[in-house]
C-alpha positions in Angstrom: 27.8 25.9 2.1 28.3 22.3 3.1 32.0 23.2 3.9 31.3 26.3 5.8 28.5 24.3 8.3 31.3 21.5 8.8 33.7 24.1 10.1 30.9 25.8 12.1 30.4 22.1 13.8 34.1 21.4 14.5 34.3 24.7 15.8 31.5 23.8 18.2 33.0 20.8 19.1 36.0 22.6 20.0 34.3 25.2 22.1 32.1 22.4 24.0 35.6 20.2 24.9 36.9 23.7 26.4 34.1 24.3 28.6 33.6 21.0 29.8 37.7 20.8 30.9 37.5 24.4 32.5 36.1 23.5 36.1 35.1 27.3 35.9 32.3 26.9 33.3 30.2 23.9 32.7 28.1 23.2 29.2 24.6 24.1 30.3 26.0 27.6 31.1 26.7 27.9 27.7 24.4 28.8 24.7 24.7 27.3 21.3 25.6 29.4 18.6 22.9 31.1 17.0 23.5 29.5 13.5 22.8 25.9 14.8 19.2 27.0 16.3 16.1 27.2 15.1 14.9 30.9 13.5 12.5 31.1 16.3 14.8 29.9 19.1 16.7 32.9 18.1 14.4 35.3 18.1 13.7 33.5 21.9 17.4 34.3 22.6 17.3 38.3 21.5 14.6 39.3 22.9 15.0 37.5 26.3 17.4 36.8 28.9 18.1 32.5 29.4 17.4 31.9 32.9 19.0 28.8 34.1 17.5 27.0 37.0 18.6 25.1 40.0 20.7 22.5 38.7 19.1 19.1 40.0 19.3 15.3 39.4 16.7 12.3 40.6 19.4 10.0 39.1 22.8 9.4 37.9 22.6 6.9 34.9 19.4 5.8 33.0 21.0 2.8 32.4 20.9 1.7 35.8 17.3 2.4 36.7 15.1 -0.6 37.4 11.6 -0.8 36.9 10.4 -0.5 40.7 12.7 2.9 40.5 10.7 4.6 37.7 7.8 4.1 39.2 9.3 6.4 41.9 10.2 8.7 39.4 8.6 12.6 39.4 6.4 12.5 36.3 5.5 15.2 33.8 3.6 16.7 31.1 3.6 17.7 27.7 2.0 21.3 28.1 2.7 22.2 24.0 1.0 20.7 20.6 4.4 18.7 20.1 7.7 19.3 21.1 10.7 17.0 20.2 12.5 14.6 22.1 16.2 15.0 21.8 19.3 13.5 22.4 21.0 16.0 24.0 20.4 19.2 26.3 20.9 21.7 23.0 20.2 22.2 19.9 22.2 21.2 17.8 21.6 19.5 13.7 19.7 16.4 13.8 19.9 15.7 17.5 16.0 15.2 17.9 14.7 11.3 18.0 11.0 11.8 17.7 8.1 14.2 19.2 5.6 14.1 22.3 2.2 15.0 21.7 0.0 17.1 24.0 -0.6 15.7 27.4 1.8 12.9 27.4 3.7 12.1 30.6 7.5 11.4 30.9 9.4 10.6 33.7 11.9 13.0 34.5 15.3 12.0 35.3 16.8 15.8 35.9 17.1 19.6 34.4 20.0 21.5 32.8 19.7 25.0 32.0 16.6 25.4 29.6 16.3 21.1 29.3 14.6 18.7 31.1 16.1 15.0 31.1 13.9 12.2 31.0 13.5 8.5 30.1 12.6 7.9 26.7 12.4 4.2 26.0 14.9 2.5 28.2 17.8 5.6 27.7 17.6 9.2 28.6 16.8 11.9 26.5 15.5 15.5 26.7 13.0 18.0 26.1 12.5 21.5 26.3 11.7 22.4 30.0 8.9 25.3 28.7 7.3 22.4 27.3 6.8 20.7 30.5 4.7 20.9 33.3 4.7 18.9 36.6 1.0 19.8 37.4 -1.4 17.5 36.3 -4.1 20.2 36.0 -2.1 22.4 34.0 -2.6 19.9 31.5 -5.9 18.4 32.0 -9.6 19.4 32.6 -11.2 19.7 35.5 -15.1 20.3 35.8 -17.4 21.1 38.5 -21.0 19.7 38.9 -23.6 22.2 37.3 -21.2 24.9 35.8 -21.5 25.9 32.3 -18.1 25.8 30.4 -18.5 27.8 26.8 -15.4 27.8 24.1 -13.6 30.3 26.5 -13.3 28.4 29.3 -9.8 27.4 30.1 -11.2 23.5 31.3 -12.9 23.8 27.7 -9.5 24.4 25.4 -7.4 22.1 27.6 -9.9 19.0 26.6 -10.2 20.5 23.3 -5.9 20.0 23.0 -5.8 17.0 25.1 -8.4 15.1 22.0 -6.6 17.2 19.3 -10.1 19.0 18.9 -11.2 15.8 17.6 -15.0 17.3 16.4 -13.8 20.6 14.9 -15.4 22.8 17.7 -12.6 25.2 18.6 -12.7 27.2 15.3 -16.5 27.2 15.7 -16.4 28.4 19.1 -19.4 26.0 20.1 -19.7 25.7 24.4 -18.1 22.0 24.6 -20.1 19.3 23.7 -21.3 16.0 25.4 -19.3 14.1 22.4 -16.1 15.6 23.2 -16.5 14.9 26.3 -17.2 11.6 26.2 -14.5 11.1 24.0 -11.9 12.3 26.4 -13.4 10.3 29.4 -12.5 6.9 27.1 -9.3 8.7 25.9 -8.5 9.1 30.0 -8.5 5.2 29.8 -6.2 5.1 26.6 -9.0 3.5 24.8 -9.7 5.6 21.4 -13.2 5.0 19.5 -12.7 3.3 16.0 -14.3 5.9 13.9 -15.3 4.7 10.2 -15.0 8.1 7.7 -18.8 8.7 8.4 -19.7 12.4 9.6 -21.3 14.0 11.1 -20.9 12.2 14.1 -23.9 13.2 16.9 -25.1 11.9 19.5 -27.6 9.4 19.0 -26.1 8.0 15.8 -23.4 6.9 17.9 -24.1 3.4 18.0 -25.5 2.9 14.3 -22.1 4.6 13.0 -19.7 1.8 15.5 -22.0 -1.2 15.1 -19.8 -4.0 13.9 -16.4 -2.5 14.7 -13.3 -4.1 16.0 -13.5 -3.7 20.5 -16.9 -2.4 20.1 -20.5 -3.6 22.0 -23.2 -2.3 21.9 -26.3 -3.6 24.2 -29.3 -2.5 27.0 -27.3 -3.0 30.3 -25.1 -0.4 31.9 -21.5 -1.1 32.3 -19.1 0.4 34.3 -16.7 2.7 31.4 -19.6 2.4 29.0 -21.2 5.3 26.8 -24.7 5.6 27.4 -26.6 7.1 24.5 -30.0 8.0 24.5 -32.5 10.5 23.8 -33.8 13.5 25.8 -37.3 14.7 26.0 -37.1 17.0 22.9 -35.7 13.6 21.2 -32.1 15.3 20.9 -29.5 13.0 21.3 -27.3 12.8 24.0 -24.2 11.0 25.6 -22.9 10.5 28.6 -20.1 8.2 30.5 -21.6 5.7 33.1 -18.6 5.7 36.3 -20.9 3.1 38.3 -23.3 0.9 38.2 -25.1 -0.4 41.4 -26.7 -3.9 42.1 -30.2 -2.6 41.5 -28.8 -1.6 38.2 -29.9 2.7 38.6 -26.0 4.2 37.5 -24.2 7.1 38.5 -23.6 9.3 34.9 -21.2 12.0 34.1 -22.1 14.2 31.1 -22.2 17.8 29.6 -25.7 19.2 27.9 -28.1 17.2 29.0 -29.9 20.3 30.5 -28.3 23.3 29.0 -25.6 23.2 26.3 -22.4 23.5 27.9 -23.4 22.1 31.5 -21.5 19.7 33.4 -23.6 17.0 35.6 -22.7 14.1 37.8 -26.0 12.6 38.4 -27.4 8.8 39.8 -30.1 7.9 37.6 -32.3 4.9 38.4 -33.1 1.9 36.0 -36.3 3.9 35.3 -34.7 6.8 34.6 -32.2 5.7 32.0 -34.2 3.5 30.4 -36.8 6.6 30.0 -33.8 7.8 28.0 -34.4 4.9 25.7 -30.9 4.5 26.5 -28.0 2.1 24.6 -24.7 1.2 26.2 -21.8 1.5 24.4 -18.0 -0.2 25.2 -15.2 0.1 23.7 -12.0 -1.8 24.3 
């Protein structure tokens, strides 16, 4: 077996220094033999037709690109659970150098056929281009003030992917929850929560279950990027992310559930109306 795949690679190596000195055909017009892919990259290749894209490059060498040039770089995301970042614009055996999660953003260098190059590190690399997506909101939530988003809700699953349905909910098909929520607004601000292995986590055990962890405090004044935690008038508890405080310390709060389950709000709650929450703020570093 191990002598048969060694002749399959030579004569892929072959092939590929054929195309590349025929000015006729170039390698990204070229598919990979169907023994070096994946089962269901072949099943990808029978049942549809490649389309190959306008060929287009932002740059000509990785190598050569300074910082002030990345930053002018166009920027994508990871659209798929992972996908895996490869060396070059096929697959091929053990060309792949690690994976990108959901959501992550790359800076994109150029495409070839059914790749995308980017920068990975300080060289190029690439990554499927149906695993990428130059819209932002493809990728991330957005929510309007005072509507209801249940499991179904396409704003709903893309949090739910963008926290690795961090509290379980997608399986339970609960509306999204004011936990989740606040967990993605800190993950927006690549700050995660350090957890201990206690669970359930709900809101209003919040800050008993992070009191004395690393990055974490806990006290009576709002903060801007702070949790607020408190109770609502049924003694439920509730959480929400504080995006401003104002000199005569009221706050303006974003938050899901605090009036129906599900419910996004962006409200401005006065020092008398937070503290009526019985309220604890909450950062996280």
């Amino acid at each position: 077996m191990k002598v048969f795949l060694a002749v399959l690679i030579d004569l892929w190596e072959f092939i590929m220094e054929l195309i590349v000195s025929n000015k006729k055909l170039s390698p990204q017009s070229f598919v990979a033999p169907l023994l070096l892919i994946p089962h269901h990259e072949q099943l990808a290749l029978e049942n549809e037709e490649l389309k190959t894209p306008t060929q287009k490059s932002y740059v000509k060498s990785a190598e050569s690109i300074s910082p002030s040039m990345i930053s002018a770089l166009p920027v994508g995301y990871i659209v798929v659970a992972k996908t895996g970042i490869m060396t070059q614009s096929l697959w091929a055996f053990d060309t792949k150098l690690n994976e990108y999660g959901y959501g992550e953003k790359v800076s994109i260098l150029g495409y070839e056929g059914r790749f995308v190059r980017i920068l990975y590190l300080t060289e190029s690399a690439w990554v499927l281009k149906d695993a990428l997506t130059t819209n932002r909101a493809d990728v991330f939530p957005t929510f309007t003030p005072d509507n209801v988003y249940l499991a179904s809700d396409g704003e709903t699953r893309k949090l739910r992917q963008a926290i690795s349905d961090e509290f379980f909910t997608t399986e339970l098909y609960l509306p999204l929850q004011s936990v989740e929520f606040v967990a993605y607004k800190l993950k927006e601000q690549n700050i995660n929560i350090p957890w201990g292995k206690e669970r359930p986590r709900l809101p209003g055990q919040w800050h008993e279950l992070l009191k004395g962890h690393l990055g974490v405090k806990i006290g009576v004044f709002p903060k801007t990027g702070s949790v607020l935690e408190g109770k609502l008038v049924d003694g439920i508890g509730f959480v929400g992310y504080v995006i401003a405080v104002y000199p005569d310390e009221g706050i303006s709060l974003q938050s899901i559930g605090k009036e129906v389950e599900g419910k996004y709000l962006e409200e401005k709650l006065s020092k008398e109306e937070w503290q009526a929450l019985q309220a604890v703020f909450i950062q996280v570093s």
